[in-house]
N, C-alpha and C positions, 0 to 999 in steps of 0.2 A: 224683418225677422220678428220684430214684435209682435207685430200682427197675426202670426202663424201662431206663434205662442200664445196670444189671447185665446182665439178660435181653441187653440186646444185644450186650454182649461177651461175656458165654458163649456165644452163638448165634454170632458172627464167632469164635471159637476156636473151636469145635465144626466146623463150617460149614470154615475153613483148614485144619485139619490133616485134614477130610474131604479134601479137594484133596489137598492133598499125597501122601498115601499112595495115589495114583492112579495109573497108569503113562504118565502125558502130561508131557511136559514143561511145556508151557504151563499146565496143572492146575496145575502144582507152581506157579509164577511166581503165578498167582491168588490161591492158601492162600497164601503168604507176603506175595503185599498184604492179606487178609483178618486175618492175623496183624496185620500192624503195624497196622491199622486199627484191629483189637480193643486191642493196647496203647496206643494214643491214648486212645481212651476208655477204657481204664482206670487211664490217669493223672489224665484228668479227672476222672473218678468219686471217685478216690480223694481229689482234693486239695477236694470237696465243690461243689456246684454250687448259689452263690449269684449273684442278679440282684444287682450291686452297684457303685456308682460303681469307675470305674478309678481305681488306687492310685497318685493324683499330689495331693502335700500341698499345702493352700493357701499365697498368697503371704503368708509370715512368718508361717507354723505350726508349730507345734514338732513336732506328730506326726500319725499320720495318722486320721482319725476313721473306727471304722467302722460301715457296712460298707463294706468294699472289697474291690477282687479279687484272689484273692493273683497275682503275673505270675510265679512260677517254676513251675507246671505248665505253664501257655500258654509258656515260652522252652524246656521241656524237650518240649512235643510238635511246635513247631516246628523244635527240632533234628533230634528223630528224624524228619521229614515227610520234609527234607532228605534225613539218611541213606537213609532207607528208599528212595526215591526212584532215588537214587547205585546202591543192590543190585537195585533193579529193573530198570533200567537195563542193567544189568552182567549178570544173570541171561536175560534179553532177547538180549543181544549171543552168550551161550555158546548161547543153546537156537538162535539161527539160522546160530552154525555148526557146529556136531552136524547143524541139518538139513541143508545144503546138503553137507554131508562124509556122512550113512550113510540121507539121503532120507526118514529117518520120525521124529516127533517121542516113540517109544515108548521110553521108558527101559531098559526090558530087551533091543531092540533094539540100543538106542546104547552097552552095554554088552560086547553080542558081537560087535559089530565091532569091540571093542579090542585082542580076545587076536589 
């Protein structure tokens, strides 16, 4: 299972930063959710992917029996879900008013109409 999971975050960071170096604005906004998507699963990846009771102790247990799941990968890619989320958002907001201000979502366009 690991291994699907590797292949698939290298293929979503391959695959984002293809976008990104793209001359579309909305390209770019794409690669950067395929980015944080790839870092998701590369935190999960990383913190091991076990089918494992959730990590809540029984009543008047001293400790926790495992297997269990560890929950700081899962609170750490739920943060970032948030962030990410927040920049898309935000990044969304700037490319629709670049368009409506120089009419094309082409970056080298939206660039020369600065000078």
């Amino acid at each position: 299972m690991e291994d699907v999971l590797a292949l698939m975050v290298g293929s979503l960071y391959a695959a984002g930063i293809y976008m990104m170096i793209r001359r579309s604005a909305v390209k770019l906004i794409v690669g950067l959710v395929m980015l944080g998507h790839a870092a998701n699963l590369l935190i999960f990846t990383s913190a091991g992917v076990v089918r494992a009771a959730p990590p809540i102790a029984a009543k008047g247990g001293q400790a926790l029996l495992p297997p269990y799941a560890d929950p700081l990968p899962q609170a750490l890619v739920l943060t970032a879900i948030v962030i990410g989320f927040g920049i898309q958002a935000f990044a969304l907001l700037l490319v629709r008013c670049g368009y409506g201000t120089t009419g094309t979502d082409d970056l080298d366009s939206m660039t020369a109409h600065d000078r």
